[in-house]
matplotlib code that plots the C-alpha trace (Angstrom):
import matplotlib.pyplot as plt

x = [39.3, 40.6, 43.6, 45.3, 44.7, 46.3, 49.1, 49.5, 50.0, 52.1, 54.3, 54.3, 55.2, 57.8, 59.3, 58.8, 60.0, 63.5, 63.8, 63.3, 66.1, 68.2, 67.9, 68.8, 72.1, 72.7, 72.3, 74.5, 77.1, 77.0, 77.1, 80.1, 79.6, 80.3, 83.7, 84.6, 83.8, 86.1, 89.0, 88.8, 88.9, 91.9, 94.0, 93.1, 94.8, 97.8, 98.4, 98.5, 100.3, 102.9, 102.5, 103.3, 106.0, 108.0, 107.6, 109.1, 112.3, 113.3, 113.0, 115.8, 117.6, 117.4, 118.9, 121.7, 122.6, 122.4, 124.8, 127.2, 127.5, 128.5, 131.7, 132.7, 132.8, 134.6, 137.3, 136.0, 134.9, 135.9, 134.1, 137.3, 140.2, 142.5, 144.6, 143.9, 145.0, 148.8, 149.5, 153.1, 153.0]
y = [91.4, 88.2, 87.7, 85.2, 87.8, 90.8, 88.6, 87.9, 91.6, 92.4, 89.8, 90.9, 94.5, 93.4, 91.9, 95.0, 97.0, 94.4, 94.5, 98.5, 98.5, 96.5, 98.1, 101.5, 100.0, 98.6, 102.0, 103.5, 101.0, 101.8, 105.5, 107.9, 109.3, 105.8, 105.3, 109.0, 107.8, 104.7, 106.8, 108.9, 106.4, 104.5, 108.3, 108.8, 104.9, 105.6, 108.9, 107.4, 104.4, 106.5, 109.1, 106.1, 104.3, 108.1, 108.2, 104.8, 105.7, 109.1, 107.5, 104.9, 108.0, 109.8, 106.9, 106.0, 109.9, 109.6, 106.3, 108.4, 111.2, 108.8, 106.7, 110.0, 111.5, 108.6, 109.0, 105.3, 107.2, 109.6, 111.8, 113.1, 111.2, 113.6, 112.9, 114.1, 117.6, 118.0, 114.3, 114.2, 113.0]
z = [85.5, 86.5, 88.6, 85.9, 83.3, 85.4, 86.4, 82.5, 81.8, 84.4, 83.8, 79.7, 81.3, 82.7, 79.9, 77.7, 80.9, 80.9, 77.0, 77.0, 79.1, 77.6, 74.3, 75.9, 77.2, 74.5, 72.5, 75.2, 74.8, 70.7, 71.1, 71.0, 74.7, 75.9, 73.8, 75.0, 78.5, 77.6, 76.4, 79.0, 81.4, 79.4, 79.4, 83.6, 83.8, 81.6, 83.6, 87.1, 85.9, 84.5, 87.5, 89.6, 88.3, 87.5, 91.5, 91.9, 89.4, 91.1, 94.3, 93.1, 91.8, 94.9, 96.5, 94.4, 94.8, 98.8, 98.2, 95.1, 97.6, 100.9, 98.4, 97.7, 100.8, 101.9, 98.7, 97.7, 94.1, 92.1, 89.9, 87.2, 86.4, 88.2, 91.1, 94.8, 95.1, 96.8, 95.4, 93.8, 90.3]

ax = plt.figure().add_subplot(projection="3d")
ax.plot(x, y, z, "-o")
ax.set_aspect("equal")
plt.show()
């Protein structure tokens, strides 16, 4: 065979090879197991978004308890609207 005529196959293989696999990812892409790979994906996101910012708001609770807790220690708040015990009315 000549070398023009091998290079001319191989070259047309390689197409078919490239257009083979294109058509397979694109079949892939189409299919059911690649939107339940995409939902599943979208579900794993949601959760660690959520899972982070949940982290983020009882951390700002915690605080604002440590700060509730340190006014009324130091009688600047006051949880009921009763007066201090022993106060004369």
């Amino acid at each position: 065979m000549k070398t023009e005529t091998i290079e001319q196959v191989g070259g047309a293989a390689n197409k078919v090879t490239l257009a083979g696999a294109g058509m397979t990812g694109w079949g892939w892409l189409a299919s059911n197991e690649f939107l339940g790979l995409v939902g599943a994906l979208v579900a794993v996101g949601g959760l660690v978004v959520t899972w982070y910012y949940k982290r983020e708001a009882n951390k700002r609770l915690i605080e604002e308890h440590k700060w509730r807790v340190v006014r009324l220690r130091r009688g600047l708040d006051s949880d009921t609207d009763l007066g201090e015990l022993g106060a004369e009315e």
